[in-house]
N, C-alpha and C positions, 0 to 999 in steps of 0.2 A: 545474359539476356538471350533470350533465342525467337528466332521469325517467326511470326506463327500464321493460322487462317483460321477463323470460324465455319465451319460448314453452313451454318446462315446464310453466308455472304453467298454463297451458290445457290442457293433455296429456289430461286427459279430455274435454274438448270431440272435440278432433282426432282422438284414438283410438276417437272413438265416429261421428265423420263430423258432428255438428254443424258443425263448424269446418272450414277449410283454413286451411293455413300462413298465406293470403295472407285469409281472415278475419280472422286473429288479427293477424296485422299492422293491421289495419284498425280492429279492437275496440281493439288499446293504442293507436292514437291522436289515436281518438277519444277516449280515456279519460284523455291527458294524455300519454301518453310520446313523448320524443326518441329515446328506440334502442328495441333489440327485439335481445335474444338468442336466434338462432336455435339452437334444440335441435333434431336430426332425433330426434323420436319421432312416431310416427304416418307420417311419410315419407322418403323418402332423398332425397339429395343426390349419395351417391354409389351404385353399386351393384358390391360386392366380384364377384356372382357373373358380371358381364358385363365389369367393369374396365372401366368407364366415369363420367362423369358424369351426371347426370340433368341436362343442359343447357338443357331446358323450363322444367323446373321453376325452377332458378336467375335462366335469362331472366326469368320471370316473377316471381319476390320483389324483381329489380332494378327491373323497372318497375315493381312497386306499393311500394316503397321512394323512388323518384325523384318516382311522383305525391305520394305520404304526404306526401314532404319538403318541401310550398309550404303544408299543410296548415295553414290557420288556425284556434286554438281560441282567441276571448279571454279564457277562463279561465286560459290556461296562461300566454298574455303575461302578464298582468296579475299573474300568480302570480311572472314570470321579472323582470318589471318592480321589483314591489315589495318582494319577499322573499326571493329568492335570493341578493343581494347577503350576505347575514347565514348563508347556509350556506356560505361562504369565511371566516369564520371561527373562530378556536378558540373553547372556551369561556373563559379566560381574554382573548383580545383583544375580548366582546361586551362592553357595558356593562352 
């Protein structure tokens, strides 16, 4: 199992310019998350009226997605270490 965020869930941050995509990546994981579901609100990825990709932008979620990924929190080891075993799990197979 791994933590995750929706970038949704920040949608007013981003919508209001506090945030970029690549903030928001940043804030989940510092905050503990393994992934990040990317929602385009606040920005595109794609853009219908030119039929194109926003290939900047992408470029750049994949490098701050590749830095993020070596990203040490020992809270989260520590969390992944002693506890997670037990959310594989049913409630019938815990003791």
């Amino acid at each position: 199992m791994k933590i995750g965020l929706t970038s949704y869930s920040l949608n007013a941050d981003i919508m209001s310019g506090r945030k970029t995509i690549l903030d928001a990546m940043r804030f989940a994981a510092e905050s503990g998350a393994e992934h990040m579901e990317i929602v385009p609100f606040g920005f595109t990825l794609y853009d219908d009226g030119r039929d194109e990709f926003n290939q900047p932008l992408i470029d750049s979620i994949r490098q701050t997605a590749e830095a993020l990924d070596g990203y040490d929190l020992p809270e989260l080891r520590y969390f992944r270490e002693q506890f997670l075993g037990s959310f594989q799990l049913t409630l019938d197979e815990m003791e």
